[in-house]
MARLUM-578506 format. One record per residue (C-alpha): residue in three letters; x, y, z. Coordinates in steps of 0.001 Angstrom, whole numbers, plus 500000, padded with zeros to 6 digits. Example, Ala and Ser with C-alpha at 12.3 -4.5 7.8 and 13.67 -1.06 7.14 Angstrom:
BEGIN
ALA512300495500507800/SER513670498940507140/
***
This chain:
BEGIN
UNK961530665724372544/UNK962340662003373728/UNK965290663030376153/UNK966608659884377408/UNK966358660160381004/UNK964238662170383588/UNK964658666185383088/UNK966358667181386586/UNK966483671127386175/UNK965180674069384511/UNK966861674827381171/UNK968996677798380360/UNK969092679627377095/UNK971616681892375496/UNK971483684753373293/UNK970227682934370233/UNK967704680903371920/UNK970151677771372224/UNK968529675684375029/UNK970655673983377614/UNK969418671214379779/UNK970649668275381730/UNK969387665129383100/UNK969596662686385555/UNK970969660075383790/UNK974444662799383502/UNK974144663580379811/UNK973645667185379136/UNK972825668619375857/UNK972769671756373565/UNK969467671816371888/UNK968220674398368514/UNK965365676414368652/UNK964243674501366033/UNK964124671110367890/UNK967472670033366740/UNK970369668389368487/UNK973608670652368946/UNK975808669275370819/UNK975665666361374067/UNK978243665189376774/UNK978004662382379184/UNK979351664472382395/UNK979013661715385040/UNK976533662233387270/UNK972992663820387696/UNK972239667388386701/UNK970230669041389022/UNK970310672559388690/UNK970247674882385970/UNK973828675929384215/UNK974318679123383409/UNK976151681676380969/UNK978143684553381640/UNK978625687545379372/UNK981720686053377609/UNK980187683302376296/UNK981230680744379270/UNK979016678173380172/UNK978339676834383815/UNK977581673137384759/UNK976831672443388194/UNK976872668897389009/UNK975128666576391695/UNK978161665356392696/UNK980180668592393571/UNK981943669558390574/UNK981479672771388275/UNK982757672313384327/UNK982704675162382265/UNK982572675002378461/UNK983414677611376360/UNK980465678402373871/UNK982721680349371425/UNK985001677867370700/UNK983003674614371661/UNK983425671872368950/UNK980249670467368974/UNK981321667165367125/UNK983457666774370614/UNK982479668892373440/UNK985377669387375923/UNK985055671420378959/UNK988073674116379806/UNK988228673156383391/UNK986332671399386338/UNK986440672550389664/UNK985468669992392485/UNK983697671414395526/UNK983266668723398009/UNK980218668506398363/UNK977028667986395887/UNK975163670189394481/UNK971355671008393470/UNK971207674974393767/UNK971533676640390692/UNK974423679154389888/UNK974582682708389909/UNK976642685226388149/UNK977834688589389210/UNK978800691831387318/UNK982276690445387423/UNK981592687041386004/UNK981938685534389595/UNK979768682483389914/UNK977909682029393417/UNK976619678593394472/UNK975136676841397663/UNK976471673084398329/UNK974459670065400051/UNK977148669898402658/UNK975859673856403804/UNK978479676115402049/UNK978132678954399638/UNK980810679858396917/UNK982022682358395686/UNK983960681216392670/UNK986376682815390035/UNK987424681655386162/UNK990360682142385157/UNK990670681156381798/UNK992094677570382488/UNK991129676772385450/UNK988480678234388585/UNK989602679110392327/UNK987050679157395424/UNK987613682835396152/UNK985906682445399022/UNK982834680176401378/UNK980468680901403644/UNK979314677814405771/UNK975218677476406207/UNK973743675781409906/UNK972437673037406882/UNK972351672191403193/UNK971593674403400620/UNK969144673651398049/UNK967992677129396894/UNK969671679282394679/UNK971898682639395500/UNK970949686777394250/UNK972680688849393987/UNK971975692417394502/UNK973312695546392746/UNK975667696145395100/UNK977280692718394743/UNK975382691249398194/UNK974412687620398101/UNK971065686121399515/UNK970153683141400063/UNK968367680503402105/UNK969365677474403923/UNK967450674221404737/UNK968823675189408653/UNK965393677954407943/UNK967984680937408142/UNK967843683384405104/UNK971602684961404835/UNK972931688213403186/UNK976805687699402492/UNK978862690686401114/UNK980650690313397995/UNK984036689842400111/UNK982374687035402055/UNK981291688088405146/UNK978058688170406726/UNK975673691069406711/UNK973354689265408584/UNK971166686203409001/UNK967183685866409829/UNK965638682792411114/UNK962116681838409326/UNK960952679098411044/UNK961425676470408430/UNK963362675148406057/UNK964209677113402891/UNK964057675178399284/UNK962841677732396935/UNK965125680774395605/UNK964466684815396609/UNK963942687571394159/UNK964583691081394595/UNK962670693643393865/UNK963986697663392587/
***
């Protein structure tokens, strides 16, 4: 599938196998299993990190430049996508989202902050940030008990509590690009 510029992140896919994807020319697009063009929107700037989509149907656009816009899948009108709100962060980013139990989206910025950030309906708040020795370029976990993790191009490897502050930090060495898992 000719996409029209360079692919930037890893896709995401919802519940009936919709892909997701954006690129670095700013255009992202909603594509059919079947090969088939849904729905596209020029949002402005490169996408380099994967969006994501919460339980109700809300879908999460991180973009290079610092902002967040979430579309509503349920009652997108794919003959004129229009996002429900943006939320500028200040500072770009590249790591991909993460969602919690609560629909709470977590995400690391270039400028060395994580977020923890809440929808509400219309429009988002930064419930909280946690601020990194350097940039962030991996992605946040969560754990089952709502702790974050994640690693910082400083080479420290945090663990924030869902209320923000830190369990604790561990030096590696080097810097950190790639994104944990957790086991059981």
């Amino acid at each position: 599938r000719a996409m029209g510029s360079e692919m930037t992140a890893s896709v995401a896919v919802d519940s009936e196998g919709i892909i997701y994807l954006g690129t670095e020319n700013g255009i992202f697009q909603a594509v059919s299993p079947s090969n088939e063009s849904i729905w596209a929107a020029n949002i402005g700037a490169a996408v380099y990190s994967s969006a994501c989509i919460s339980l109700d149907n809300k879908l999460y656009i991180p973009v290079s430049d610092g902002r967040i816009l979430c579309y509503d899948l349920a009652t997108l009108d794919p003959n004129a996508p229009v996002f429900d709100w943006l939320l500028p962060t200040g500072a770009g980013i590249t790591s991909s989202p993460a969602l919690d139990l609560e629909g709470n989206i977590y995400v690391g910025t270039l400028d060395g902050r994580i977020l923890k950030i809440q929808n509400n309906g219309e429009s988002a708040d930064i419930l909280w940030e946690v601020t990194a020795g350097d940039s962030i370029v991996a992605s946040p976990v969560i754990d089952a008990s709502g702790n974050v993790y994640i690693g910082s191009m400083d080479g420290s490897f945090y663990s924030i509590s869902s209320d923000g502050s830190l369990n604790w930090s561990f030096e590696t060495g080097s810097k950190i690009r790639s994104t944990a898992a957790l086991g059981d």
